[in-house]
N, C-alpha and C positions, 0 to 999 in steps of 0.2 A: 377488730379482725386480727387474726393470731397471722403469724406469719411463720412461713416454715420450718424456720430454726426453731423457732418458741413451741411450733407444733413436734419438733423431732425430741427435744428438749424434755417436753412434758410426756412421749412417750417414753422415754429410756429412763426419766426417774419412777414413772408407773409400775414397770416391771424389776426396775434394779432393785428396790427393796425386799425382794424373793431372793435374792441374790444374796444380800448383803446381810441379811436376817433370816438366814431359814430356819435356825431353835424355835425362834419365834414365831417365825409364820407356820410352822409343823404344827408348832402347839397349839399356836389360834383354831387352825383348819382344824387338826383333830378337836381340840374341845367343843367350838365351835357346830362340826359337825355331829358329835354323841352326844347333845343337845338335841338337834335340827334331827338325829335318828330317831331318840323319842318321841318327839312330834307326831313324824312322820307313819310311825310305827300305830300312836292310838289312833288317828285317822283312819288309816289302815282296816284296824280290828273294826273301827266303828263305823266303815261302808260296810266291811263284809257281814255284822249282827244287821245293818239294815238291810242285806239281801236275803240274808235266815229269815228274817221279819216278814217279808216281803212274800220268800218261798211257803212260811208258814201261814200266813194269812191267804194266800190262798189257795189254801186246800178247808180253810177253816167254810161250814155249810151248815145249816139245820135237819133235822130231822124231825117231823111234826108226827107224833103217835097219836091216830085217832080213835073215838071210846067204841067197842064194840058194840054192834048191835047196827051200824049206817047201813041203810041201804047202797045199793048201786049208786043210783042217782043222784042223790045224796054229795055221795064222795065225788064225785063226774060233779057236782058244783060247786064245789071246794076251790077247785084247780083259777077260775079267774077270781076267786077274792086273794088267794094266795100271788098271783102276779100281780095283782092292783098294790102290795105292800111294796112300799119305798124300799129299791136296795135289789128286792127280788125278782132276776131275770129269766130263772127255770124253774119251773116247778114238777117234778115227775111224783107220778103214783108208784110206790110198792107193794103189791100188795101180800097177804101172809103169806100164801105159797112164796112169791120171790123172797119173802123174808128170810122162807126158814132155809130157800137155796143159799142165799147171802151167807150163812150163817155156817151152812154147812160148807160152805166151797173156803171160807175164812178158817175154818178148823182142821182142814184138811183131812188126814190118814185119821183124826178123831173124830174126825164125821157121822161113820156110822155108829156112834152112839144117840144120837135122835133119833135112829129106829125104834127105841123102845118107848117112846111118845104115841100116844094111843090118839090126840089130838094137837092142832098145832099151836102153841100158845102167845104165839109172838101177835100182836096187833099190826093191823094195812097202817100204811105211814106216806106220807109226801117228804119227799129229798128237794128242800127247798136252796137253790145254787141264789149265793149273792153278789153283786158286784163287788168288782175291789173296792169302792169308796165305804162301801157296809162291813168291811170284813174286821173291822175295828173293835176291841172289847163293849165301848161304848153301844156302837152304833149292832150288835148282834144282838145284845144283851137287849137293850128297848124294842127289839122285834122279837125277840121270845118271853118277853113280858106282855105284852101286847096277845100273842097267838096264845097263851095260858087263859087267858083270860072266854077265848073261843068255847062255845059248849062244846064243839064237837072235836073238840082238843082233848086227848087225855095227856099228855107230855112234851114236852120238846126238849131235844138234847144235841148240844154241841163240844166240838171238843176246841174249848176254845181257854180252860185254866191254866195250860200252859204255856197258850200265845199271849193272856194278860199278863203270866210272869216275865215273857220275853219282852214284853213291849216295857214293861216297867226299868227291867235291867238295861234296855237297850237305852229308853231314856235316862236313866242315871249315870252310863258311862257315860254316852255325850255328851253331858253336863261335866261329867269328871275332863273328859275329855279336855274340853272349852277351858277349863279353870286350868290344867296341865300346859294345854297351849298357850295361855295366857304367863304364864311363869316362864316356858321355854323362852320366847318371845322377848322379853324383856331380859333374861339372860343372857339370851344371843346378841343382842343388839349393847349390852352390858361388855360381852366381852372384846367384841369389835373395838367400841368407844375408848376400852381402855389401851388393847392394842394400839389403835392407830396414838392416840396421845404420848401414849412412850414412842413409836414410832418416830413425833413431832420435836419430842423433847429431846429424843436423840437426833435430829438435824436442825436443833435450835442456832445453830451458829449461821448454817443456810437460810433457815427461816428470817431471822436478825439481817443477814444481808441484804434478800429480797426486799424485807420493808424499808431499808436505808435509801433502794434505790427507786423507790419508789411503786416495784410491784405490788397489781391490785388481787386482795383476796382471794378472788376467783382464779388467779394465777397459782400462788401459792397451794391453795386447798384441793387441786383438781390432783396431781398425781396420787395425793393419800385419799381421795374418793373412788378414782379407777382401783387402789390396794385393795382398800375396802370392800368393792365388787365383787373383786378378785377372790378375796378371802370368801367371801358371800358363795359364789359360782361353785368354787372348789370342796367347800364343806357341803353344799343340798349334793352337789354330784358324789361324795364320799357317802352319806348321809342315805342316798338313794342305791348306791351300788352295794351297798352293808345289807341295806330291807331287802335287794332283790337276791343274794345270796341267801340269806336266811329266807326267805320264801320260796327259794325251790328247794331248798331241803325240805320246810317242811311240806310242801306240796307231793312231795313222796312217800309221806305218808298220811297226809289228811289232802283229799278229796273236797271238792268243789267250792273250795277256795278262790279269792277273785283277787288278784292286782293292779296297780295301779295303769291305766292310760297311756299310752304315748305322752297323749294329750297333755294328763295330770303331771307325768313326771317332768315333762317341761313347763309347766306350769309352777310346779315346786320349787325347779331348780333358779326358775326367775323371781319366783317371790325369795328366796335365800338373796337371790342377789340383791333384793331390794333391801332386806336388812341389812347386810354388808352397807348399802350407801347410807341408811339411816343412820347407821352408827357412827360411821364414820363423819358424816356430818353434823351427828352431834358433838362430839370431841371434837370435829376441828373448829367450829363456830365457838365454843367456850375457849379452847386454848387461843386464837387469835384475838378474841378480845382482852384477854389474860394479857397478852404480850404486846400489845398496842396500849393498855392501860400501862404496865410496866414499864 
């Protein structure tokens, strides 16, 4: 059990090293944290491509063109084989008249060029709406393979070659992403490690005394773990206040943009802290055994 002196002790040398080293601890924090920026920065892009994703997939729907010549009744029993397919929760009829409205309200002031149509050429069709769990390249694509194969199918058409592109990019940056993170991560905790080590080697005379007189480890190693924190805390909150300046710029002029959480960026800023103690207790566990061997 520490006692008050040893407690006021171990606070004043926690903080005196800010003091006594600020080239140092400037440099750490800043490097440190333009590390911890990049991170934070492809995280970032890579929630906001999966809310694009997200936005994009669902508007993604079917169109089922069927062959001329159905009767009424016919098409009138179409509609429950089309709700019994997996995914699909509406199914509405169009038929040519709303088609060729569609058609002409999407054209606008060029509208009245389908006056000179003497008949209406477009095919009756069903607007089949699918859940989000269906909206996926995969899972669209195996139900309009499937409805092709329908006799009373002539087409089915989605607009969904762009959302395969995005799904693809989306998942290659997060992979990039992941492998980025992983290199910051180990850099950060790289640069700590060497921080606090010089830190150590520069109080190797303090260090030498405490072991003379018998101080245990955990004595010794606590003020440059609280640094270490310290360093941690101060780089995500430099790290985080950098991405949220550059995101209201650019949210002035790019639109529906998303940032991070409350939640998230106190989440960030605790996990920085936690590399800060990794680091720091990596270096200090090798340097005291260095010097206990010695």
């Amino acid at each position: 059990m520490l006692r008050r002196a040893q407690i006021g002790h171990l606070a004043r040398e926690s903080v005196a090293g800010f003091s006594r080293r600020k080239l140092t601890t400037g440099v750490t924090v800043l490097i440190m944290g333009s590390a911890l920026l990049v991170l934070a920065l492809f995280v970032l892009v890579a929630l906001n491509l999966g809310i694009v994703l997200e936005r994009a997939q669902a508007s993604v729907d079917l169109r089922v063109f069927l062959v001329d010549g159905l009767d009424d009744q016919r098409v009138a029993a179409l509609q429950p084989p089309f709700l019994a397919l997996p995914g699909v929760r509406e199914a509405r009829f169009i038929s040519k008249d709303q088609a060729l409205a569609e058609l002409r309200r999407d054209l606008g002031d060029d509208g009245d060029i389908l006056g000179v149509l003497d008949d209406n050429p477009l095919p009756a069709s069903y607007h089949l709406e699918l859940a989000p769990a269906y909206r996926s390249t995969a899972s669209v694509e195996a139900i309009a393979t499937d409805l092709r194969r329908w006799p009373e199918v002539a087409d089915v058409v989605y607009s969904q070659a762009w959302v395969g592109a995005l799904e693809t990019w989306t998942r290659l940056f997060r992979w990039g992403s992941l492998v980025i993170c992983v290199i910051v991560l180990v850099a950060a905790v790289f640069v700590i490690s060497n921080t606090v080590r010089l830190t150590m080697a520069g109080s190797r005379r303090i260090i030498e005394i405490q072991i003379l007189v018998g101080a245990t480890d955990g004595f010794i190693r606590l003020p440059f773990v609280i640094e270490g924190v310290l360093h941690g805390l101060l780089a995500g909150i430099l790290a985080m206040g950098a991405l949220a300046i550059g995101f209201r710029l650019l949210s002035l002029r790019l639109e529906g943009i998303e940032f991070y959480s409350a939640a998230q960026i106190a989440g960030f800023v605790l996990f920085c802290a936690v590399l800060g103690l990794l680091g720091s207790l990596a270096a200090i566990g090798q340097y005291l055994r260095v010097r206990r061997v010695g």
